[in-house]
Backbone as a chain_set.jsonl record, in Angstrom:
{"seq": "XXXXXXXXXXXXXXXXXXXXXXXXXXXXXXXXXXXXXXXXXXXXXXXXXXXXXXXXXXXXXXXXXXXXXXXXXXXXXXXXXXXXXXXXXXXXXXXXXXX", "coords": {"N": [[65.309, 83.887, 92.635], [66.498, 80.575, 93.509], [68.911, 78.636, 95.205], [69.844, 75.458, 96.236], [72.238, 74.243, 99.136], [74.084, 71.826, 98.132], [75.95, 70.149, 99.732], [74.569, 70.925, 102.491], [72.284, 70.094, 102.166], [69.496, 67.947, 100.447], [67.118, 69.047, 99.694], [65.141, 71.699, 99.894], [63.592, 72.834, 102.851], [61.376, 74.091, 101.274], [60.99, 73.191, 99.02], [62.891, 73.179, 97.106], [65.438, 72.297, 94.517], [68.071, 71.942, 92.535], [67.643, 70.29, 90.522], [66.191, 70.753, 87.942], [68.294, 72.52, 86.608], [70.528, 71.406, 86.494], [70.431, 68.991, 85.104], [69.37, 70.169, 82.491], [72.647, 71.246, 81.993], [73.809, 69.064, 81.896], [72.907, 68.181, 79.688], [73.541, 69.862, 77.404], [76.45, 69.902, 77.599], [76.777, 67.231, 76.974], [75.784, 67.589, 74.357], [77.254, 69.069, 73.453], [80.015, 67.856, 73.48], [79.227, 64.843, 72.206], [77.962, 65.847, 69.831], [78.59, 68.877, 68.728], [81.438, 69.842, 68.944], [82.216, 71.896, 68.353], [81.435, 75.318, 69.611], [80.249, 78.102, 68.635], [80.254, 81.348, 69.716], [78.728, 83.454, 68.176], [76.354, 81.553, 67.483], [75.522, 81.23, 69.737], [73.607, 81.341, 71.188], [71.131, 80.098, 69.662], [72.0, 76.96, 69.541], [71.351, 77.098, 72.426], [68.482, 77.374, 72.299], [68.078, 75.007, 70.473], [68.57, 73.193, 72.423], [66.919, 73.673, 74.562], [64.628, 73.03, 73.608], [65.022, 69.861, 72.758], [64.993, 69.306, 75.553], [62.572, 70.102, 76.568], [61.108, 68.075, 74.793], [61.644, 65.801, 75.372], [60.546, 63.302, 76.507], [58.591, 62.503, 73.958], [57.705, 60.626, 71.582], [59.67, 60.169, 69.222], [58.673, 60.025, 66.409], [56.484, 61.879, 66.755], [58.287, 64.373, 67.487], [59.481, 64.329, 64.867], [57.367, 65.085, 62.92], [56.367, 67.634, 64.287], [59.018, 68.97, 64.029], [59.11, 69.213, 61.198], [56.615, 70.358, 60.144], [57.2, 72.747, 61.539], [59.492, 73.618, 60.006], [58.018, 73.628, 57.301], [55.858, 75.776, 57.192], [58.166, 78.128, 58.067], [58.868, 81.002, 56.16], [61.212, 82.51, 53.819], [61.546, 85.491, 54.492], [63.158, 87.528, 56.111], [64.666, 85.735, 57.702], [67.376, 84.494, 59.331], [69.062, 82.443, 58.871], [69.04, 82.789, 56.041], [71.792, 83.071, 53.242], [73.267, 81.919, 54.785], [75.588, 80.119, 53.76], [77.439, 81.733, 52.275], [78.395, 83.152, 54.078], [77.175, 85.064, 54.791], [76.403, 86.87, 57.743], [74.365, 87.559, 60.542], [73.782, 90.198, 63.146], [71.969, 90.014, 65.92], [70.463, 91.769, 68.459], [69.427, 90.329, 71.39], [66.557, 90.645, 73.42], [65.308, 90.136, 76.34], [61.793, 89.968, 77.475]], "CA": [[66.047, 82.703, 92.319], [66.539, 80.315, 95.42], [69.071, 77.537, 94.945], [70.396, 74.554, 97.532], [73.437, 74.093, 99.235], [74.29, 70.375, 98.484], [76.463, 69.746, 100.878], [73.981, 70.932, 103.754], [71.028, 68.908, 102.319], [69.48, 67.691, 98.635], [66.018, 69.814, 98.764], [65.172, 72.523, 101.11], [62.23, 72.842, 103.01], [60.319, 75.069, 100.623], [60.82, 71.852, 98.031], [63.541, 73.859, 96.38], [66.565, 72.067, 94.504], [68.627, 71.869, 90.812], [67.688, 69.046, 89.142], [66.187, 70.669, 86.59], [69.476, 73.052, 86.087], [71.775, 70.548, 86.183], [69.79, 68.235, 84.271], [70.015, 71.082, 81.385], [73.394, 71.419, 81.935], [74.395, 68.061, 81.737], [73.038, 67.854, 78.189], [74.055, 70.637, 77.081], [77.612, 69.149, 77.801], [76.803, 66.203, 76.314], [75.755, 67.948, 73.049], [78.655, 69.78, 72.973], [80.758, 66.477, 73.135], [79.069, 64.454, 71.426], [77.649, 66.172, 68.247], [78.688, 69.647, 67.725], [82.421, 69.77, 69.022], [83.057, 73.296, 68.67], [80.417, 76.139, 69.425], [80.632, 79.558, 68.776], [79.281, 82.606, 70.633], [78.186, 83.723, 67.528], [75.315, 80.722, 67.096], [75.233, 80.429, 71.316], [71.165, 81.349, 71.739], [70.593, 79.058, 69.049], [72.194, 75.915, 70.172], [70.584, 77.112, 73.773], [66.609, 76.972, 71.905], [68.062, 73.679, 70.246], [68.439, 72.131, 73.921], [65.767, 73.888, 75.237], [63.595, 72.38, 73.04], [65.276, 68.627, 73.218], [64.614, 69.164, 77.017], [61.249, 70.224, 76.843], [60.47, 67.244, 74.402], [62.259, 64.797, 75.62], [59.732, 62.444, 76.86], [57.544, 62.792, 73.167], [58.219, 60.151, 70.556], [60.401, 60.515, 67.672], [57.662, 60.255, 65.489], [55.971, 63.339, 67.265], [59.204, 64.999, 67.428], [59.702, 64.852, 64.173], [56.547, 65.444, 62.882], [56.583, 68.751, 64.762], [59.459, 70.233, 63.432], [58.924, 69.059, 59.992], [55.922, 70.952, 60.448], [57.747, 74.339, 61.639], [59.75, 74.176, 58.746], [57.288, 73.66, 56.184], [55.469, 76.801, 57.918], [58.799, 79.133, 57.53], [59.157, 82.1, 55.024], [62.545, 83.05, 53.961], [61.215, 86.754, 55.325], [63.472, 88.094, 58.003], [65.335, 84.55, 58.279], [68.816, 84.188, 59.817], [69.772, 81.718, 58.202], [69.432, 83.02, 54.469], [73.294, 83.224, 52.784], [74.488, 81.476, 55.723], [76.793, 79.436, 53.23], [77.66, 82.859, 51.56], [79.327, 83.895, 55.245], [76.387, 86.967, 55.672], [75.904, 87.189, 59.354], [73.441, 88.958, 61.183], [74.143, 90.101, 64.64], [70.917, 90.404, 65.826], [70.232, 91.625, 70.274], [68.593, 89.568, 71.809], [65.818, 91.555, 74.354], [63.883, 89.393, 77.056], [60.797, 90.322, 78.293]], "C": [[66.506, 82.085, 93.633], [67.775, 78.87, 94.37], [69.669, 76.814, 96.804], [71.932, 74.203, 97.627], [73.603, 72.429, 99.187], [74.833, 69.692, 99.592], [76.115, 69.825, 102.702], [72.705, 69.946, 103.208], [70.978, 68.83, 100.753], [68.109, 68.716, 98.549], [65.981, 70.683, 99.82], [63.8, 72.081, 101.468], [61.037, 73.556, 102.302], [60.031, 73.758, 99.391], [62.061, 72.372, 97.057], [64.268, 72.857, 95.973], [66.666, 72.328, 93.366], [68.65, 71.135, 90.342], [67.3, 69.65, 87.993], [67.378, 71.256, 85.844], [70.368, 71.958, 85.537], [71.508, 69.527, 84.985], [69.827, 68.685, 82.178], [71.402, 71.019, 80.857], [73.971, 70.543, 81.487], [74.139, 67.708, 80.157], [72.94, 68.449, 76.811], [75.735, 70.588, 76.685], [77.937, 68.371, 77.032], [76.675, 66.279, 74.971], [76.954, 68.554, 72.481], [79.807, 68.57, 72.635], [80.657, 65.679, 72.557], [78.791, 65.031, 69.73], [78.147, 67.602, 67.992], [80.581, 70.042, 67.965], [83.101, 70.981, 69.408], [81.685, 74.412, 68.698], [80.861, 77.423, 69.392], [79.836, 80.434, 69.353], [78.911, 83.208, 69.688], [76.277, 83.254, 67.212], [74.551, 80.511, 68.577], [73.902, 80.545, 71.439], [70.563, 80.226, 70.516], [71.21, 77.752, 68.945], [71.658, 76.133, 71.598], [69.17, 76.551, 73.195], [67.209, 76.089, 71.47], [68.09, 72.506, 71.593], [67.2, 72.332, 74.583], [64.764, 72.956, 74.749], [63.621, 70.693, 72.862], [64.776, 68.504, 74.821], [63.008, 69.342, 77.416], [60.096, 68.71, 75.978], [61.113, 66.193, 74.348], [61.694, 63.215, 76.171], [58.265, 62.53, 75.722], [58.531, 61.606, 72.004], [59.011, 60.621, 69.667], [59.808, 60.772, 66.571], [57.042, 61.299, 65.623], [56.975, 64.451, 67.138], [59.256, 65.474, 65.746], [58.75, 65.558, 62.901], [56.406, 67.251, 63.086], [57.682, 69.39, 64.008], [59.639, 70.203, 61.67], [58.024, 70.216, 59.547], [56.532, 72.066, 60.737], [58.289, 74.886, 60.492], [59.176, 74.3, 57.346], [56.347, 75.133, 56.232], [56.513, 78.094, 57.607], [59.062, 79.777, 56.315], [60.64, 82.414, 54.791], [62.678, 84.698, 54.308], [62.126, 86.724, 56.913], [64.206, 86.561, 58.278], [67.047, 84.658, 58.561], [69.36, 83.703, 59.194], [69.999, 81.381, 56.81], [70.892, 83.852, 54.413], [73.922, 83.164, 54.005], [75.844, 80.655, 55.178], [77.366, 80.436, 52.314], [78.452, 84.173, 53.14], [78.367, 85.293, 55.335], [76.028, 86.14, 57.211], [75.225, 88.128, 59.671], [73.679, 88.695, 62.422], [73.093, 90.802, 65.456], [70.8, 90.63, 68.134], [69.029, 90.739, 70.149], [67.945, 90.471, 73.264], [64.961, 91.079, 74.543], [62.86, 89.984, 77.572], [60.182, 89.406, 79.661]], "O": [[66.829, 82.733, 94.629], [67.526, 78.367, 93.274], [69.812, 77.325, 97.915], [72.693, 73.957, 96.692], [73.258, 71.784, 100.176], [74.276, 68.821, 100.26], [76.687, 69.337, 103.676], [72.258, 69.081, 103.962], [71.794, 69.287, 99.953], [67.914, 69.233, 97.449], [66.781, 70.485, 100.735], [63.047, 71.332, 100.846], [59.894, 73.559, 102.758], [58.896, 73.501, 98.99], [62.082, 71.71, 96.019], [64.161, 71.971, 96.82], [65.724, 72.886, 92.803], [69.577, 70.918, 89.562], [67.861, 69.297, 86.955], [67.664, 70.828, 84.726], [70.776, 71.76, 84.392], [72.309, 69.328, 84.072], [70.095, 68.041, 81.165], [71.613, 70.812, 79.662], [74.783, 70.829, 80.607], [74.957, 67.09, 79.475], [72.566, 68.035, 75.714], [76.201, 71.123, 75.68], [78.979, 68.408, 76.378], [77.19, 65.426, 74.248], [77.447, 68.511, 71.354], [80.359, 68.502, 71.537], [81.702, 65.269, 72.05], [79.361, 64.635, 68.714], [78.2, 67.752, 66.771], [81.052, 70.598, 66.973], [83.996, 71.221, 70.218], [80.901, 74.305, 67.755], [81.8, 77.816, 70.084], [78.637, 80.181, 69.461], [78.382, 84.166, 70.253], [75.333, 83.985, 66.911], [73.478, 79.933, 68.752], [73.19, 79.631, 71.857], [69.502, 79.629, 70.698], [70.806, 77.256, 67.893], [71.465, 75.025, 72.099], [68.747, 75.45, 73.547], [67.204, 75.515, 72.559], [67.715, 71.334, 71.623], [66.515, 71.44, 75.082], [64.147, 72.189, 75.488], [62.541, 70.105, 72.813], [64.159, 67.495, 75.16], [62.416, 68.815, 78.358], [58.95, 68.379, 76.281], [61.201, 65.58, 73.284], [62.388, 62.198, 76.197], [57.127, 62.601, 76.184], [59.719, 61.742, 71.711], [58.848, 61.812, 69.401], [60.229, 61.6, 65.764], [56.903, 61.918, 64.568], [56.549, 65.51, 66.677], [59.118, 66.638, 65.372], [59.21, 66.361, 62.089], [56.354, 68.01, 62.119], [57.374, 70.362, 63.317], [60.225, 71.077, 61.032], [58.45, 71.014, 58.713], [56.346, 72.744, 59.727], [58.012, 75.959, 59.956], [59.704, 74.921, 56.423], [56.144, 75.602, 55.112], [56.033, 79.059, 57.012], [59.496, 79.094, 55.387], [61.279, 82.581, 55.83], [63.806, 85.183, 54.394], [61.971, 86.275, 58.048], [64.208, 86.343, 59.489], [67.774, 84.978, 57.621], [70.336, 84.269, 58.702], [70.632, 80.45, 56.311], [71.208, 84.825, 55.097], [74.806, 83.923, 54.401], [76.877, 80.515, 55.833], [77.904, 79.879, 51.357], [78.803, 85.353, 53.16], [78.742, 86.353, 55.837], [75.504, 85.058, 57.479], [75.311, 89.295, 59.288], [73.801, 87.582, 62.933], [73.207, 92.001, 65.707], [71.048, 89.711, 68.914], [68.14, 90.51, 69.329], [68.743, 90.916, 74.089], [63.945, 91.071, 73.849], [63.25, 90.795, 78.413], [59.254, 89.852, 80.336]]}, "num_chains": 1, "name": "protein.A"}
């Protein structure tokens, strides 16, 4: 992991800097302020893949956008889903283990 000191320069010589971090960060921020208000560390990796995935398709129509995840969910099983008797307060507290 390499980052830049701003205040000595904006990129390094290797080409290094944090736009894309910050860039994350910033609307990550912005989601939090604008639309969801309050987040819990319960839901936190899944409001992270909800940005991730605004950030990664952020330059794809709306029509493609939504297309796509129309498409995912028409595709899901209620097998193994999280979010069955989420309005019935069951929680699953499931690790999360990156490879």
């Amino acid at each position: 992991m390499r980052t830049v000191n701003h205040k000595e320069e904006y990129r390094s010589d290797l080409g290094v800097t944090n736009n894309q971090a910050e860039s994350l960060f910033s609307r990550f921020k912005r989601m939090y302020y604008g639309q969801v208000h309050r987040i819990s560390n319960e839901y936190l990796l899944n409001y992270a893949n909800e940005i991730a995935y605004r950030e990664d398709n952020r330059r794809t129509s709306n029509k493609a956008q939504f297309i796509d995840v129309l498409s995912r969910c028409l595709k899901t099983t209620n097998d193994n889903n999280e979010w069955c008797g989420y309005w019935q307060r069951k929680i699953i507290h499931q690790e999360v283990i990156w490879q």
